[in-house]
LUMLO-473271 format. One line per field, with one value per residue (C-alpha): residue number from 1; residue in one letter; x, y, z. Coordinates in steps of 0.1 Angstrom, whole numbers, padded with zeros to 4 digits. Layout:
<nodes>
num: [NUM ...]
residuo: [A ...]
px: [X ...]
py: [Y ...]
pz: [Z ...]
</nodes>
This chain:
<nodes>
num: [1 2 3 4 5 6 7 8 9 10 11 12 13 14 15 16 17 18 19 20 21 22 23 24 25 26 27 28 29 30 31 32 33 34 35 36 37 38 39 40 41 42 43 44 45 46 47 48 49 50 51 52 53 54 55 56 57 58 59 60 61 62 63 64 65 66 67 68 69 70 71 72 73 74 75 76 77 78 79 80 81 82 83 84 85 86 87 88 89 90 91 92 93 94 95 96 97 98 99 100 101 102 103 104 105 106 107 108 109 110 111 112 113 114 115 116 117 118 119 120 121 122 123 124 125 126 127 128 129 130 131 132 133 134 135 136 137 138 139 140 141 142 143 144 145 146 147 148 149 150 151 152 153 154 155 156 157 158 159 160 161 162 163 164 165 166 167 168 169 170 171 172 173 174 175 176 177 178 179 180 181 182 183 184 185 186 187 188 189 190 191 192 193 194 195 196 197 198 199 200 201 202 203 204 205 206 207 208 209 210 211 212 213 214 215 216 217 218 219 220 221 222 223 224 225 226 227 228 229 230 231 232 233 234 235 236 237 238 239 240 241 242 243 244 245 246 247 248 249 250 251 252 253 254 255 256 257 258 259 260 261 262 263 264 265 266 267 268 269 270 271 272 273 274 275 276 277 278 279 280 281 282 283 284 285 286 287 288 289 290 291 292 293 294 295 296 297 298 299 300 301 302 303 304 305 306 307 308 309 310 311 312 313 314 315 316 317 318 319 320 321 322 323 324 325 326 327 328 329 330 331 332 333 334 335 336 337 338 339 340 341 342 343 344 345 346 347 348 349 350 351 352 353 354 355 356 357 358 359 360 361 362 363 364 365 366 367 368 369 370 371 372 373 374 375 376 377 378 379 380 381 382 383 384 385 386 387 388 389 390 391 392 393 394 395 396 397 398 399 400 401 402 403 404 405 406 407 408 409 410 411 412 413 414 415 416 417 418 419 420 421 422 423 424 425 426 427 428 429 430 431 432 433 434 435 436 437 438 439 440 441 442 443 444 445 446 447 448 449 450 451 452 453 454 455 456 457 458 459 460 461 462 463 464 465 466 467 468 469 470 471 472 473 474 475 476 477 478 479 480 481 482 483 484 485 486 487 488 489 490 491 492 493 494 495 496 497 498 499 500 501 502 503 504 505 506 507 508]
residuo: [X X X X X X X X X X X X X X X X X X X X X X X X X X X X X X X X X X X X X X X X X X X X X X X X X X X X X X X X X X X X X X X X X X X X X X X X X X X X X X X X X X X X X X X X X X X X X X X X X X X X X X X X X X X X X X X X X X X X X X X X X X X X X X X X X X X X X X X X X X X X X X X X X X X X X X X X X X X X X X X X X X X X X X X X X X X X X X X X X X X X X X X X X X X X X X X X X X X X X X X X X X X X X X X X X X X X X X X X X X X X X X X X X X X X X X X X X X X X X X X X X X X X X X X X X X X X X X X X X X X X X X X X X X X X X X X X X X X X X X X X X X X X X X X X X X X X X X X X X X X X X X X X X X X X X X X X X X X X X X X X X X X X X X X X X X X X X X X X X X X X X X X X X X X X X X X X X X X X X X X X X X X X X X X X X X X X X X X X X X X X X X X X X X X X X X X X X X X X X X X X X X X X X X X X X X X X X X X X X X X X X X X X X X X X X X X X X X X X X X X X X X X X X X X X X X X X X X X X X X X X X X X X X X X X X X X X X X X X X X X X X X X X X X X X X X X X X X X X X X X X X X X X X X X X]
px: [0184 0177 0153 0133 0140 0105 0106 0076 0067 0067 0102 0127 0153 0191 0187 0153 0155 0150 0176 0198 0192 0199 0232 0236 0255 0219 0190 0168 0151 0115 0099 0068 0042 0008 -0027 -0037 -0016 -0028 -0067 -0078 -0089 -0084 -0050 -0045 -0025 0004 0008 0009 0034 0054 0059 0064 0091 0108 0108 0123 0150 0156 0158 0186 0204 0200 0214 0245 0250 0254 0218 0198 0164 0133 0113 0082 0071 0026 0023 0046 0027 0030 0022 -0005 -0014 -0010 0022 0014 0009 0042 0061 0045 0063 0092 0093 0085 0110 0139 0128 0128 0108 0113 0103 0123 0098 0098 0069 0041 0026 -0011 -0026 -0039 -0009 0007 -0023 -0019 0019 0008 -0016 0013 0020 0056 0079 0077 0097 0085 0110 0106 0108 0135 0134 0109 0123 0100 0096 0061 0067 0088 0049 0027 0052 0047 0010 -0003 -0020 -0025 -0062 -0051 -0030 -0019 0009 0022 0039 0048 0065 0085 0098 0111 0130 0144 0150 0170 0182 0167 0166 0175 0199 0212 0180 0155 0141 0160 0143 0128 0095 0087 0067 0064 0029 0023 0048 0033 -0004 0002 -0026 -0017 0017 0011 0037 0058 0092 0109 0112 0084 0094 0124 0108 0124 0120 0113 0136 0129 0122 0098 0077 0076 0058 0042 0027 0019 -0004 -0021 -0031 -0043 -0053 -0064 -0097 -0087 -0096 -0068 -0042 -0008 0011 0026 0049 0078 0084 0115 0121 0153 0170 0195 0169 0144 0177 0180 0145 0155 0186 0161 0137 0158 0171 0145 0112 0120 0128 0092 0075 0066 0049 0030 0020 -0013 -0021 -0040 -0033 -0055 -0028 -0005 -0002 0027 0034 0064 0056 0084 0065 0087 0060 0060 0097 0097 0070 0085 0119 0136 0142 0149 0128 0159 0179 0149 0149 0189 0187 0161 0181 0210 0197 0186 0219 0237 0215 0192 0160 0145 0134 0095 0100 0126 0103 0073 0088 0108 0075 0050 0079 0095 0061 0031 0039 0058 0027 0001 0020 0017 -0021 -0025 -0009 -0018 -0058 -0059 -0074 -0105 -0094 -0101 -0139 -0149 -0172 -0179 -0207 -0228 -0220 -0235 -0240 -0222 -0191 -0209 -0195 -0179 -0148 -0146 -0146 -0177 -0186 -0195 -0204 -0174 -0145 -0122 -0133 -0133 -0098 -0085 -0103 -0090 -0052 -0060 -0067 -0042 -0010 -0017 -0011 -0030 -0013 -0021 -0047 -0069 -0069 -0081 -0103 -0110 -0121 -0123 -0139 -0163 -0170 -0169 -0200 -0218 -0221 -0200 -0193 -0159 -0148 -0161 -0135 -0112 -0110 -0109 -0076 -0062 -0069 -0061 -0030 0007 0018 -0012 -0005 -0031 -0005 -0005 -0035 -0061 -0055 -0053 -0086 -0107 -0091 -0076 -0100 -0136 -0137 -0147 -0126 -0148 -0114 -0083 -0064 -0080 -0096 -0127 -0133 -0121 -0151 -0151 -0172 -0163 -0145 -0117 -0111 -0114 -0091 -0064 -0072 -0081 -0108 -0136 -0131 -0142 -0166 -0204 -0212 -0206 -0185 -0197 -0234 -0245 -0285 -0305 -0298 -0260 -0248 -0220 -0221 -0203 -0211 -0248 -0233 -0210 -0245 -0259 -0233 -0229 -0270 -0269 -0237 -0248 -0253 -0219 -0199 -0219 -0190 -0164 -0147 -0129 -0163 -0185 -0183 -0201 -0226 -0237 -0233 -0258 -0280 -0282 -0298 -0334 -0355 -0364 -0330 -0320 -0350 -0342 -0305 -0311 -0337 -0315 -0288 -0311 -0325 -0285 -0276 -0309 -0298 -0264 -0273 -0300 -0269 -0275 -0248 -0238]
py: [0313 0280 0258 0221 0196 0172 0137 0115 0079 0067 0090 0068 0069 0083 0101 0114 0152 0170 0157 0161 0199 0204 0210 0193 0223 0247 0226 0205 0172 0172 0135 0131 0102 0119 0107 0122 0098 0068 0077 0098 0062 0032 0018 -0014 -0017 -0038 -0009 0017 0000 -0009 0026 0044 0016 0022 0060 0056 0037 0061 0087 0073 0066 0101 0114 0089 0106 0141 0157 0171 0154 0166 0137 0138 0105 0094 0097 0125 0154 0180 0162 0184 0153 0170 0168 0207 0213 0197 0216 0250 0239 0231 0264 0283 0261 0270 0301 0286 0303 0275 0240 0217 0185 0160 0162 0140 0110 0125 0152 0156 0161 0182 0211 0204 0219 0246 0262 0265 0301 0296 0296 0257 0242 0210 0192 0164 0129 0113 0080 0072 0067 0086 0121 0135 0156 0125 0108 0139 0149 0113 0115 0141 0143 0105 0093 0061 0060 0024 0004 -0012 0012 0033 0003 0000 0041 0030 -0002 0021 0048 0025 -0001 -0028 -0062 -0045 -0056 -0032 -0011 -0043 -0061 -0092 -0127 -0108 -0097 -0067 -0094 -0132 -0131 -0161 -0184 -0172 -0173 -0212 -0227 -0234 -0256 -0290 -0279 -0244 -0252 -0220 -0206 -0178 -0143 -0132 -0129 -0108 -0105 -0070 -0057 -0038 -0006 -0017 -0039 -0006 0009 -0023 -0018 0018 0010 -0013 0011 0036 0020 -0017 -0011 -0009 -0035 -0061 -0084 -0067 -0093 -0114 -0088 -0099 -0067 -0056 -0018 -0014 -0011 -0036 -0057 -0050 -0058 -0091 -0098 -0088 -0112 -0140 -0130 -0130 -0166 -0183 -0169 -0151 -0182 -0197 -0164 -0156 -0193 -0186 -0156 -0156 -0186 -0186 -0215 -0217 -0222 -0208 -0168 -0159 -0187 -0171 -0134 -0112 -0091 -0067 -0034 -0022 -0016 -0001 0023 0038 0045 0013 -0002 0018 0004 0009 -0014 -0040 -0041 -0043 -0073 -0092 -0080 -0097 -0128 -0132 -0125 -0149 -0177 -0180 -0171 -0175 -0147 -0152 -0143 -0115 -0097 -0104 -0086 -0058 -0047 -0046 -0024 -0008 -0008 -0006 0013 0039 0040 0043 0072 0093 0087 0097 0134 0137 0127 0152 0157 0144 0113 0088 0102 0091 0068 0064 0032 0051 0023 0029 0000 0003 -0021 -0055 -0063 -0096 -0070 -0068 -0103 -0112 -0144 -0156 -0188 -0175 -0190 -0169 -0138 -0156 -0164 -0133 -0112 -0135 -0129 -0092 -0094 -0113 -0100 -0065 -0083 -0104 -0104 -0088 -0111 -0117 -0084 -0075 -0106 -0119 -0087 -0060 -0086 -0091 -0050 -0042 -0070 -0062 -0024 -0014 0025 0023 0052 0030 0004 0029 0036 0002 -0005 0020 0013 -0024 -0033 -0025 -0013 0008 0045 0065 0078 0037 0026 0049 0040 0004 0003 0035 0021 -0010 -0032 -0006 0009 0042 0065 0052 0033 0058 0022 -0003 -0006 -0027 -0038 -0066 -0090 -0129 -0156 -0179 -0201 -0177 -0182 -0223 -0216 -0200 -0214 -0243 -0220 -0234 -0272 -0261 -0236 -0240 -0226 -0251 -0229 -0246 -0243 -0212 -0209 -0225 -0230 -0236 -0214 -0197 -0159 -0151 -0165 -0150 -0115 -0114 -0117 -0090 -0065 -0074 -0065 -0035 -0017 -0027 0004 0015 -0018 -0037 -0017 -0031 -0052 -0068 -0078 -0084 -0120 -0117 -0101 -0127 -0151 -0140 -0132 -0166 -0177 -0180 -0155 -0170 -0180 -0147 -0132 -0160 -0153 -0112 -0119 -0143 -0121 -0096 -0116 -0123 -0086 -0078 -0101 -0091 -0057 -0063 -0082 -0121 -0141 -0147]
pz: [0091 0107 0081 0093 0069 0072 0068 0062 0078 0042 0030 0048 0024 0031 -0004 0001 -0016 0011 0028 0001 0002 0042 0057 0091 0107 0110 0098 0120 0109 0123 0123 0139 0151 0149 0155 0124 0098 0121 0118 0093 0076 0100 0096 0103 0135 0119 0093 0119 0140 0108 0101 0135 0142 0112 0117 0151 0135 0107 0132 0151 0121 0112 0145 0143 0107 0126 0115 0146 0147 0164 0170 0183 0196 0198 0233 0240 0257 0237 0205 0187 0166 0133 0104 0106 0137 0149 0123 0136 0169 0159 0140 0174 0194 0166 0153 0115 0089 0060 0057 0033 0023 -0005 -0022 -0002 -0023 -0013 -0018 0014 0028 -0003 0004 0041 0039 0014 0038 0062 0076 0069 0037 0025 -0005 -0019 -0037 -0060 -0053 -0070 -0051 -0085 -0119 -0136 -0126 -0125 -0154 -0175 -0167 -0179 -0206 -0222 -0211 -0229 -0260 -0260 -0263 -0237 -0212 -0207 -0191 -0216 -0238 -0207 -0197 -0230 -0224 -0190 -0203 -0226 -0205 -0173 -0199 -0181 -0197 -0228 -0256 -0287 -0277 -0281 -0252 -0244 -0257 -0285 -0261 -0244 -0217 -0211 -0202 -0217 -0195 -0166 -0148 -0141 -0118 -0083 -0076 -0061 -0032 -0024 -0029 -0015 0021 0032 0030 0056 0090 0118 0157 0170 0193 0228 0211 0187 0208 0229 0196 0192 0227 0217 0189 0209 0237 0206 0178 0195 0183 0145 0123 0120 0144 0152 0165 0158 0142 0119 0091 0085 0104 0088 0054 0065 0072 0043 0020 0037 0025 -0008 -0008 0002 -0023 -0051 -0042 -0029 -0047 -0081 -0101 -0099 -0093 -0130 -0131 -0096 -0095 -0102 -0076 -0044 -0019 0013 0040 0018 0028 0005 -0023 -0044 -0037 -0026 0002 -0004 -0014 0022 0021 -0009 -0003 0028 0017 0029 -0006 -0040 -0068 -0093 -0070 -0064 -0104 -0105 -0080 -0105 -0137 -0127 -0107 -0146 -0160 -0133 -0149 -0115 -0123 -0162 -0178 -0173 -0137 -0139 -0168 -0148 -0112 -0127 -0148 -0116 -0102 -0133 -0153 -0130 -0099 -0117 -0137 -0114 -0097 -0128 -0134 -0093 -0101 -0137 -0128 -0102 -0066 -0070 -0086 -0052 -0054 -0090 -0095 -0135 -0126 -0100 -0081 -0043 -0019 0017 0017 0035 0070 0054 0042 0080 0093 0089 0086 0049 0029 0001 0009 -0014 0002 0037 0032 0017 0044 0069 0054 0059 0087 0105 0076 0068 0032 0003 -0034 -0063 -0075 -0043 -0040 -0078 -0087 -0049 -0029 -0057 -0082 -0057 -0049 -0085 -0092 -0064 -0069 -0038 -0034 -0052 -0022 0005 -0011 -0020 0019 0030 0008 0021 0059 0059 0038 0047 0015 0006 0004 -0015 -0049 -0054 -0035 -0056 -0089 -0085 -0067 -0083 -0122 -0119 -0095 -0097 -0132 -0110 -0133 -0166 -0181 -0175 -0160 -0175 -0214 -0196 -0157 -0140 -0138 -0142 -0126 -0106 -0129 -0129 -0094 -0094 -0121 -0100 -0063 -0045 -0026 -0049 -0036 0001 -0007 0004 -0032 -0062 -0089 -0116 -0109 -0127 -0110 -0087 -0052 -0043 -0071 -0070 -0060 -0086 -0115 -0108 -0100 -0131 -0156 -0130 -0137 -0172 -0179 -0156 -0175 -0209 -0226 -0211 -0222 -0250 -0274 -0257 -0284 -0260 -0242 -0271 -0264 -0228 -0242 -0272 -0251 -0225 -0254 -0267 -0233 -0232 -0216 -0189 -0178 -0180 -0160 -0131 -0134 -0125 -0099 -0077 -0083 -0069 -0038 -0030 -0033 -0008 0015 0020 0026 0050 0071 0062 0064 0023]
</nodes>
């Protein structure tokens, strides 16, 4: 009997499972470009086009392979706009009774196949190194689940910068050698930029006819659609930015979009890059003698360490794990997360980037825009949401528990042993946003001070029943109890009048 073999926008992988279990002779491949994945949150247009160009290019490699593809494409006619509703189709047009998927990394999509009125057979997706069970096997029965030590299982596990079963240089991380303020100058080439062809400024003129009216600027365009091509930004990546990106990569630069960071998370989370073979690449740029081992240790773990991590708190937490929200926090997100105009010029600048990128790094988006949601009370959904929508490289197995643990605290310290808070100081630290800002970083009240700094005390009084325990924020809280009343009181109630104004729509 003849079986569809589904492939996902973010599955575009030559040894994706399901493909592994079809037989090109009787099976069709069905890959579809469906209103619903574009909109069910607000994609930003450069995402959307990223992804329906590189499905149209995995498609025709599939077809030169020899594997019959039904492809639906967005504007075709007949397109019912839905994953399931295109497979339901397909199933009438072949007379198949069984789907063949790998797993989905979202629920949403997981329960969406389920309900299917036909036979379907998830498999699991070994693109990862862990498997979801290796994850809850080694989860279970702990009282914390944290990074680290996971991190140690899968060194030991691929054998990756490991020597006679101890980690090379004696150190499971080189933390210490890296987190360096801002360089003086960028010595290495931005990340590999290529020019769409015919066929995917077609899609590019596609998205802009549909989704022109989503938050974010689609051209100019320059991802990588293809493996070849995402490999080639590897290459560069591994020559140009790995050896000083252990030292950098905490930095912020204004005019500086991508400093030593590889850019390489959209390619990897759509199938166009292997996360084994990203490591590999580091591994032995370190072994060659190009790149010290700060920065190889510091790239393999976000790959090796933290994303395989965060996938396995995503299935382990559960369905409802995007929805928590551990700090009752409730504000509406403040149009400033849209482009609105604001006196903060670390959030204007990595709103800006965003906007025109599709991309920000690691740190301005967990202690620049989540810093900021997590100290103003924002509804850690309504940020959750906005993650999602507006980055490249954001789909919800990774996106949730960065921004629900990681950046919000929203799942009461399942990620993260305490939030992500600092003043300002932490950002002057980092950046060169503070020397341009209309707010003065190092005033701490009074008229010119920095948001911040005032919204970090705020958060710190509001929670501190809930984090007063917290050795590792004991600290915070003698400190702010050696200040004088009054200080205090004035402290909160500007806090307060900033917080008021922002919601009512003032420019902040």
């Amino acid at each position: 009997m003849a079986r569809l073999i589904l492939i996902l926008g973010d599955q575009l992988s030559e040894t994706l499972s399901a493909l592994q279990a079809g037989d090109k002779a009787r099976d069709t491949v069905v890959m579809a470009e469906v209103t619903e994945e574009g909109a069910y949150v607000r994609h930003h247009p450069k995402k959307i086009a990223l992804i329906l160009a590189a499905m149209r290019k995995f498609a025709s490699h599939l077809q030169d392979q020899g594997w019959g593809v039904a492809y639906t494409r967005l504007d075709d006619a007949k397109n019912t706009g839905t994953i399931a509703g295109e497979l339901l189709r397909r199933a009438a047009q072949t007379g198949a009774d069984e789907v063949i998927a790998t797993t989905p990394g979202e629920w949403r999509l997981i329960r969406e196949l389920q309900s299917l009125p036909l036979k379907v057979s998830l498999r699991p997706d070994t693109r990862f190194i862990a498997t979801r069970a290796d994850f809850a096997d080694w989860a279970e029965g702990r009282k914390q689940l944290r990074m680290e030590y996971f991190y140690r299982e899968m060194r030991r596990k691929t054998g990756l910068l490991m020597e006679g079963g101890k980690p090379v240089g004696g150190k499971w991380n080189f933390d210490q050698e890296n987190r360096k303020a801002p360089p003086k100058e960028i010595t290495c080439a931005d990340p590999m930029q290529f020019t769409p062809d015919a066929e995917t400024e077609a899609v590019l003129d596609l998205v802009a006819r549909r989704f022109g009216d989503h938050f974010g600027d689609l051209r100019p365009f320059h991802f990588a659609v293809t493996r070849a091509d995402a490999r080639r930004a590897l290459q560069q990546f591994i020559r140009e930015g790995l050896p000083l990106f252990g030292d950098y990569q905490d930095a912020m630069l204004r005019g500086q979009k991508w400093l030593y960071h590889s850019v390489l998370s959209p390619y990897l989370n759509i199938g166009l890059l292997l996360p084994l073979e990203v490591c590999r690449a580091a591994e032995d740029a370190w072994k060659a003698g190009d790149v010290p081992i700060n920065a190889a240790e510091g790239f393999i773990r976000q790959i090796l360490g933290w994303r395989e991590f965060v996938r396995g708190i995503y299935f382990v937490q559960g369905e409802d794990y995007p929805s928590r929200n551990a700090l009752d926090h409730r504000r509406a997100l403040p149009p400033l997360y849209w482009g609105a105009e604001t006196e903060m010029r670390c959030l204007s600048e990595a709103v800006a980037q965003t906007r025109e990128e599709a991309y920000a790094h690691h740190i301005q988006r967990l202690m620049v825009t989540g810093n900021f949601a997590l100290l103003a009370g924002i509804n850690p959904t309504e940020v959750h949401e906005w993650y999602l929508a507006v980055y490249a490289d954001a789909f919800e197995w990774v996106e949730a528990p960065n921004t629900v643990g990681m950046s919000q605290f929203a799942d009461g310290g399942i990620v993260g042993s305490k939030p992500y808070v600092s003043s300002g100081a932490y950002i002057n630290r980092m950046s060169d946003y503070c020397k341009s800002c209309a707010y003065k970083v190092s005033q701490k009240l009074g008229e010119g001070a920095c948001p911040f700094n005032l919204l970090y005390w705020h958060f710190l009084a509001r929670h501190r029943e809930r984090f007063e325990g917290n050795p590792r924020m004991g600290n915070m809280y003698r400190t702010w109890d050696r200040m004088e009343d009054g200080r205090r009181a004035r402290i909160i109630a500007q806090a307060e009048d900033f917080l008021t104004r922002m919601e009512a729509g003032d420019r902040v």
